[in-house]
C-alpha positions as CSV (number, residue, x, y, z in Angstrom):
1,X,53.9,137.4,74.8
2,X,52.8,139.0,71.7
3,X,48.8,138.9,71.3
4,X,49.1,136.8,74.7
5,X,45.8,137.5,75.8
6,X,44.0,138.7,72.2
7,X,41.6,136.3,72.8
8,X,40.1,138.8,75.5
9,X,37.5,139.1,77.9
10,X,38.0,136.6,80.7
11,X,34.7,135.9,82.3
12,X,34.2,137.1,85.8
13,X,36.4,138.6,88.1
14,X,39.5,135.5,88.0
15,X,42.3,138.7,86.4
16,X,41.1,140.5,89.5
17,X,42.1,137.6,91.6
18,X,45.5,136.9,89.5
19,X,46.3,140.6,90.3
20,X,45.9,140.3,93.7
21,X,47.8,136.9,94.0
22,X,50.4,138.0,92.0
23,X,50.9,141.0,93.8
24,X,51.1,138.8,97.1
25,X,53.7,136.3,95.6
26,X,56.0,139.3,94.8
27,X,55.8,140.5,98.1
28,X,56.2,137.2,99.5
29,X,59.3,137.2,97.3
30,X,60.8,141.0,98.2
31,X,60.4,139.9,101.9
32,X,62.1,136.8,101.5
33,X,65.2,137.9,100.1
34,X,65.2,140.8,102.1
35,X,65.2,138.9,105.5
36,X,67.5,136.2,103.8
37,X,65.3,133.6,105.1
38,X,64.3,130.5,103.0
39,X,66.0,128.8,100.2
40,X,67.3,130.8,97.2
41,X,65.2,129.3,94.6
42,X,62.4,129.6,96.6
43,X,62.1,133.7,96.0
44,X,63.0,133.0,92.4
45,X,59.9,131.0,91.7
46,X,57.4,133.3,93.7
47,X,58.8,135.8,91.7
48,X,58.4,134.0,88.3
49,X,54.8,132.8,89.1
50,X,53.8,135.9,90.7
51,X,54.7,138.0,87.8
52,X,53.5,135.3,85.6
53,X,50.4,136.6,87.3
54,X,50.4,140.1,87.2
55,X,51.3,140.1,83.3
56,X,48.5,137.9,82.4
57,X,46.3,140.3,84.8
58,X,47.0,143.1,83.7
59,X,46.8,141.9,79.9
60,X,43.3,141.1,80.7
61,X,42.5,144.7,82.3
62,X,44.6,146.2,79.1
63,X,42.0,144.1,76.8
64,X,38.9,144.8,78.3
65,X,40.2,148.4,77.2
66,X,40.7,147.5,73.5
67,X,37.2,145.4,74.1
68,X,35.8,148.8,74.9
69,X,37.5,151.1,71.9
70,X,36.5,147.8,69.7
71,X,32.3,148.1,70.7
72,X,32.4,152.0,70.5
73,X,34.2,151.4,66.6
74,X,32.6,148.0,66.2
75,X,35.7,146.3,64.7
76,X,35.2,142.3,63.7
77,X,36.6,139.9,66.1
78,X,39.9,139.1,64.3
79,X,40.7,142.9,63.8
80,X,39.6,143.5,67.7
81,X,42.0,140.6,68.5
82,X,45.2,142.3,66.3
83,X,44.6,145.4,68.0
84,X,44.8,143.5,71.3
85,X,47.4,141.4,70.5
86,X,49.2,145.3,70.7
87,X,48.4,146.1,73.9
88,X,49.4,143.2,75.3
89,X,52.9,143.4,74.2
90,X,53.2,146.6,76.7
91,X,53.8,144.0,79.7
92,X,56.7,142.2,77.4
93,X,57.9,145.0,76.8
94,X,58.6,146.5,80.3
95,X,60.1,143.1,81.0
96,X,62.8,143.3,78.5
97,X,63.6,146.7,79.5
98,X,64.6,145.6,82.9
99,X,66.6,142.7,81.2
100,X,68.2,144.9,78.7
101,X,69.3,147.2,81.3
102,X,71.1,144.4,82.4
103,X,72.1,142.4,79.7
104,X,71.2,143.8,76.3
105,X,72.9,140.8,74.8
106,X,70.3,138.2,76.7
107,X,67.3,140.7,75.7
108,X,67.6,141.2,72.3
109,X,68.7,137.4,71.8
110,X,65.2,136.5,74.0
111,X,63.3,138.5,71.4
112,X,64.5,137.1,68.4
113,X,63.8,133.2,70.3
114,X,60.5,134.9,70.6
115,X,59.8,135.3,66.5
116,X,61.1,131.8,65.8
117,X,58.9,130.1,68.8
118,X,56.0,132.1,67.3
119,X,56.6,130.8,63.8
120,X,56.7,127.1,65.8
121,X,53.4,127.6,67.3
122,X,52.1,129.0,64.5
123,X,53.3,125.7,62.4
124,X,51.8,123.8,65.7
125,X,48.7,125.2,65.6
126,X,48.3,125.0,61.8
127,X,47.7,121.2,62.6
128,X,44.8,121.7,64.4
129,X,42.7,123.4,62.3
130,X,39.4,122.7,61.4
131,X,39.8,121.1,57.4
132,X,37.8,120.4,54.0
133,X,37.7,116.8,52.4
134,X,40.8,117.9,50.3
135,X,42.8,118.6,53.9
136,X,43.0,122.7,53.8
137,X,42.8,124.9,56.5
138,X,41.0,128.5,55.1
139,X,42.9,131.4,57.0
140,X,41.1,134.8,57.5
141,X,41.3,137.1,54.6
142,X,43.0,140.0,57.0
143,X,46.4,137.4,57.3
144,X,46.1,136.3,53.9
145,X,46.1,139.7,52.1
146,X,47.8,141.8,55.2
147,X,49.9,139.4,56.8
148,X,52.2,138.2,54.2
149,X,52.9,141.7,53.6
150,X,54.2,141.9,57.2
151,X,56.0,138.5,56.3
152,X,58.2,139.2,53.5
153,X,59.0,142.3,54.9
154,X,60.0,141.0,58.1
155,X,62.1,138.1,56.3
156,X,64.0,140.4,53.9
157,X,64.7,142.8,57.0
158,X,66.1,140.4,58.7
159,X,68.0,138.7,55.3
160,X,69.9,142.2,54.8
161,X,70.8,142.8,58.4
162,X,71.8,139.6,59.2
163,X,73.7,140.0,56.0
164,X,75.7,143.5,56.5
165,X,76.3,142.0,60.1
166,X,78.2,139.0,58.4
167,X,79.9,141.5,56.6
168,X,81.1,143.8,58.9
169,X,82.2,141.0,61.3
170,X,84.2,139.4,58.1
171,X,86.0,142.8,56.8
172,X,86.2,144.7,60.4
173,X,86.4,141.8,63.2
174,X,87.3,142.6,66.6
175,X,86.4,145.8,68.9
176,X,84.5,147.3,65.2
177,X,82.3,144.5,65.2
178,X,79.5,146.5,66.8
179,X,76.1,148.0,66.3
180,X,76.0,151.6,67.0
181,X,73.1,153.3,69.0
182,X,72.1,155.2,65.9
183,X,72.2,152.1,63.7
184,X,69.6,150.7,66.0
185,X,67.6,154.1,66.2
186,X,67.4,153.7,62.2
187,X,66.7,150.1,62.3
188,X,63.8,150.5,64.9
189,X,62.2,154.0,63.1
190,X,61.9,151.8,60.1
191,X,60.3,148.9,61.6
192,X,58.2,151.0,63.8
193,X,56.7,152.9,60.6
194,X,56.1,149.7,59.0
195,X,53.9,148.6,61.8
196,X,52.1,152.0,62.0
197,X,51.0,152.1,58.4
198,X,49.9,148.1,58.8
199,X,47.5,149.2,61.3
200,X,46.1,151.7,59.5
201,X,45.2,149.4,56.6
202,X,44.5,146.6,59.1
203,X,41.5,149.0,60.7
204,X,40.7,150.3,57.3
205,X,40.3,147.1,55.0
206,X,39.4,144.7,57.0
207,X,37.8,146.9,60.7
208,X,34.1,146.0,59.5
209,X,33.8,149.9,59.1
210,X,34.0,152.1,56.1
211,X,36.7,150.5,54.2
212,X,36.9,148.9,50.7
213,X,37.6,145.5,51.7
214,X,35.4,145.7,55.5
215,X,33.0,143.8,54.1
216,X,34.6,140.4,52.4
217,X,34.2,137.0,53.4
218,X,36.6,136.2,56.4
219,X,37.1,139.1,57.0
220,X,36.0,138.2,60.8
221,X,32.3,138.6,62.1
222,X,31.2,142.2,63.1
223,X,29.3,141.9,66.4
224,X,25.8,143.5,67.2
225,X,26.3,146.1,69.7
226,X,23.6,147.5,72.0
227,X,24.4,151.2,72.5
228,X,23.1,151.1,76.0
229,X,25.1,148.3,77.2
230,X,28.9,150.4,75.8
231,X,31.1,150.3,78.4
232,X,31.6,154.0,79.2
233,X,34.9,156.1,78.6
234,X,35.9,156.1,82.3
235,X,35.4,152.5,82.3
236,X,38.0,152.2,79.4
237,X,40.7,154.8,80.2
238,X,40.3,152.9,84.2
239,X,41.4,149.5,82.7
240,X,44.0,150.9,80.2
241,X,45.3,152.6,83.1
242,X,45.7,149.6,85.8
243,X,46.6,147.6,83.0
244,X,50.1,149.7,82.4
245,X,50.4,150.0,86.0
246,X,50.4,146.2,86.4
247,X,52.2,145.6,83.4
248,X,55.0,147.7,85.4
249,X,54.9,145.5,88.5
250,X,55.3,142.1,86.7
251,X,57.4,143.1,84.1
252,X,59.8,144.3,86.9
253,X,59.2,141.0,88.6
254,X,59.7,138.6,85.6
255,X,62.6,140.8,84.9
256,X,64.5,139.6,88.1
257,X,63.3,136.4,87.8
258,X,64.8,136.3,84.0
259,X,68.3,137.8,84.9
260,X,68.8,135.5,88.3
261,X,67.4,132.3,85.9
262,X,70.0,133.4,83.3
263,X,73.0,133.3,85.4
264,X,72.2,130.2,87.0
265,X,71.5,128.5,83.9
266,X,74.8,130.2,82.4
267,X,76.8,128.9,86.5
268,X,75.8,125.4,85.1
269,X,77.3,125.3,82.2
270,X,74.4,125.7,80.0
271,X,74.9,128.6,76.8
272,X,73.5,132.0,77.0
273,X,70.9,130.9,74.3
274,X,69.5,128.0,75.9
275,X,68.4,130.7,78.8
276,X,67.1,132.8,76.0
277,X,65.1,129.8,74.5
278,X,63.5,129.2,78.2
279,X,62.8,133.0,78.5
280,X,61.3,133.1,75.5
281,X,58.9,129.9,76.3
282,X,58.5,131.6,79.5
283,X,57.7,134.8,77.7
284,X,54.9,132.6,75.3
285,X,53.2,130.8,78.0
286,X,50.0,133.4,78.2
287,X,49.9,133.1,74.1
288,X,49.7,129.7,74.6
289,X,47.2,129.4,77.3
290,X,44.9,132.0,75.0
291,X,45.5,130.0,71.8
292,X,44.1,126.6,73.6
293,X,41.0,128.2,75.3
294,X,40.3,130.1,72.1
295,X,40.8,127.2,70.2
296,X,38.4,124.5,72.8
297,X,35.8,127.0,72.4
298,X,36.0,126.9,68.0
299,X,37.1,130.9,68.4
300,X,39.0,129.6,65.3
301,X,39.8,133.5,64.5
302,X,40.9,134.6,67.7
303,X,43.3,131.9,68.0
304,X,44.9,132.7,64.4
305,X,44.6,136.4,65.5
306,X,47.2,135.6,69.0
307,X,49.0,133.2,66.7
308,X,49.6,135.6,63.9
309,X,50.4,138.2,66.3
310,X,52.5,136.7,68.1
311,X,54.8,136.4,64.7
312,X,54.3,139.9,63.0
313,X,54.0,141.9,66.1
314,X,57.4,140.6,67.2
315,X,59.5,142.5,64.5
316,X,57.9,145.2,64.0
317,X,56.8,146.3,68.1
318,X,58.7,144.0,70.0
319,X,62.3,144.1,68.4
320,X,62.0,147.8,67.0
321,X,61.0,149.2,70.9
322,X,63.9,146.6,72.6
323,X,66.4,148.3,70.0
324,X,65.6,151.9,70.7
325,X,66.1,150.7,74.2
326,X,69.2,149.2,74.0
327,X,70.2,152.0,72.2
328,X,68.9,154.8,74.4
329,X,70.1,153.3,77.6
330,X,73.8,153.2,76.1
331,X,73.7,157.0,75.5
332,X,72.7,157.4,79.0
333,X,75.3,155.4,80.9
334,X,72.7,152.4,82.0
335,X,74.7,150.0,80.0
336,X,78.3,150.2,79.4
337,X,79.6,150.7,75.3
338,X,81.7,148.7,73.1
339,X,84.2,149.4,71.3
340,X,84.0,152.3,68.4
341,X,80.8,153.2,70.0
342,X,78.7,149.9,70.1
343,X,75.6,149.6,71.7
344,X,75.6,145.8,70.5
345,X,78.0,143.5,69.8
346,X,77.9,141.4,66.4
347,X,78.7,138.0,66.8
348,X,78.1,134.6,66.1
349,X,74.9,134.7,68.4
350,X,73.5,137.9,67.4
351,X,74.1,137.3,63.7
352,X,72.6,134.0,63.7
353,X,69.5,134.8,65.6
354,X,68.9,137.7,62.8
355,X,69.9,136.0,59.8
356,X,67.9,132.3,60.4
357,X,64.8,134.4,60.8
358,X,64.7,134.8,57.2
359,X,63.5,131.4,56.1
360,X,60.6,130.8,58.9
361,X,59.2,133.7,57.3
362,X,59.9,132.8,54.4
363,X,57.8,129.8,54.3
364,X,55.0,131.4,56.6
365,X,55.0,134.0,53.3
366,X,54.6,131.1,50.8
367,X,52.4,128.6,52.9
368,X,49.6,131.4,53.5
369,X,49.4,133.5,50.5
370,X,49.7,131.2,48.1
371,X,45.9,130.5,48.0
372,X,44.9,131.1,51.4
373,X,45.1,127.9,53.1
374,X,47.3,125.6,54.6
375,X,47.4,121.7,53.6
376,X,49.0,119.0,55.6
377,X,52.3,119.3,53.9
378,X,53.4,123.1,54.4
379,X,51.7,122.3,58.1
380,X,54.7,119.4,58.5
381,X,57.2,121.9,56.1
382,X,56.8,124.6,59.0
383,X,57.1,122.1,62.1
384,X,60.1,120.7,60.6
385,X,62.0,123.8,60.1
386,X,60.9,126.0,62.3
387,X,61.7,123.0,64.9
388,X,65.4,123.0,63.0
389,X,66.1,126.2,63.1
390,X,65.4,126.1,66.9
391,X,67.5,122.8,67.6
392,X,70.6,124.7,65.7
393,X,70.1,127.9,67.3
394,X,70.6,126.5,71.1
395,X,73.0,123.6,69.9
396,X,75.5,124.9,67.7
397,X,75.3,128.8,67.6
């Protein structure tokens, strides 16, 4: 749930509450399967609803953090929301550990489905927009200038893997046909240092601080801050810390609920990527819930800010950390190797997941930077393929 809850600061004490429910579902759920009492799908959904719970809980505690670093540094409100959309990939993130310790074919398919449902949201949400007479949607000048950088790296990334995976499953099929640990250690470094130096610029350019660009039109707004009413640092590190703390506890729980979901989905008959499409819905339904309510209250910038996060975040936190993962816990015995080594295997599910991310991001690339906006026809372009390249991935891959 990349930049799930970047739209921040929930009013009043309702993550509190979430917490506390979630907590009490899980238990519920632990107790239940424990005692062997109750239908089997029962425990399954407190599980899912609980952690549901949790996550979105302790993504709220994590961003009332990044609100307080964000008034102490007095970043604008779309850089504030990037930076958020950050931490609240740390709850994502445990969760696909505990499925990649399972099934690190599942997890890494789940976050690739989680780029091209992103890119479909994104396309969605284009649609909504607020307009001019000539039917363009302006977009922040921090995505125009700094995301289509992330964009067409992203896309030609995932054009050459996808492409040296087609190649080595062509000229060395069979047990060869694998990704080895330190070809995903390489892969996720690069990614990882990618991201790193975009945040720097991100915070430098565009922060509302000392920076060459800070100051430019849409840029985001720079809020007035009253020194006396800062959250203190005690304040900040307490919410940071619960917030990791919880993000353990529901990861772990959507976790269970994602593996027992995939084989029963998988017992039906149903392929391993239509459970991956599901998670990965799953996975977006607190980015979703933050894009409407930033949206119904004209927070036009925080929604573009979960939106675009929840796109350039993906490759370059999400599916760098999951690799390093996947590779780590093959050196260590957690999840059994393949053959000559693998960590992952390369076939026509992996490759396809990889190599169809190219055009989404393509067209996000061209569609924003060309002059900033978006009109009505690269808004249906991006619903049409991104929806596609979905309807192909489930059906025929």
């Amino acid at each position: 749930m990349p930049g799930a809850m970047a739209a921040g600061g929930g009013s009043g004490k309702q993550w509190i509450w979430m917490l506390v429910g979630g907590i009490a579902a899980i238990g519920a759920a632990k107790g239940l399967h424990h005692a062997g009492a109750g239908p089997g799908w029962l425990a399954s959904a407190l599980l899912a609803v609980g952690g549901m719970a949790v996550v979105l809980g302790s993504c709220e505690s994590l961003i009332k953090c990044n609100e307080g670093v964000a008034a102490h540094l007095r970043w604008n409100t779309f850089v504030a929301g990037q930076i958020a959309g950050l931490a609240s990939n740390i709850p994502e993130v445990v969760m696909l550990g505990f499925v990649v310790a399972k099934a690190p074919r599942v997890g890494f398919i789940v976050v690739a489905f989680t780029l091209h449902f992103g890119a479909l949201l994104f396309g969605v949400y284009s649609g909504l927009l607020p307009r001019d007479e000539r039917g363009r949607a302006r977009l922040p000048e921090p995505m125009v200038k700094l995301s289509t950088d992330l964009y067409a790296c992203a896309g030609a990334v995932f054009l050459a893997t996808g492409a040296i995976m087609l190649a080595i499953d062509a000229f060395h099929p069979g047990p060869e046909a694998v990704l080895r640990a330190s070809d995903l250690y390489v892969l996720g470094g690069a990614l990882l240092f990618v991201e790193v130096v975009a945040v720097a610029r991100l915070i430098g350019r565009f922060s509302g601080r000392a920076g060459e660009d800070a100051d430019e039109p849409g840029a985001g707004e720079t809020p007035a801050v009253d020194a006396e009413a800062l959250p203190s640092v005690g304040s900040i590190v307490a919410y940071g810390l619960v917030g990791v703390a919880m993000s353990v506890v529901g990861g772990h729980a959507i976790g269970e609920f994602a593996d027992t979901l995939v084989a029963t989905l998988t017992g039906a008959g149903y392929s391993q990527m239509f459970g991956a499409l599901v998670l990965a819905v799953f996975a977006a339904a607190g980015q979703i819930a933050m894009v409407a309510t930033s949206h119904a209250k004209g927070k036009h910038d925080l929604a573009l800010a979960n939106v675009s996060a929840g796109i350039t975040q993906v490759p370059f936190v999400v599916m760098p950390i999951v690799l390093i993962q996947i590779a780590a816990f093959g050196q260590l015995g957690i999840i059994p190797t393949l053959g000559d080594g693998g960590v992952l295997p390369i076939d026509l599910e992996t490759t396809s997941v990889f190599l169809l991310a190219f055009p989404p991001l393509l067209i996000l690339w061209k569609a924003v930077e060309d002059d900033g906006t978006v009109n009505w026809v690269e808004t249906a372009t991006m619903v049409a393929v991104f929806g596609l390249t979905l309807y192909f991935l489930v059906q025929r891959a």
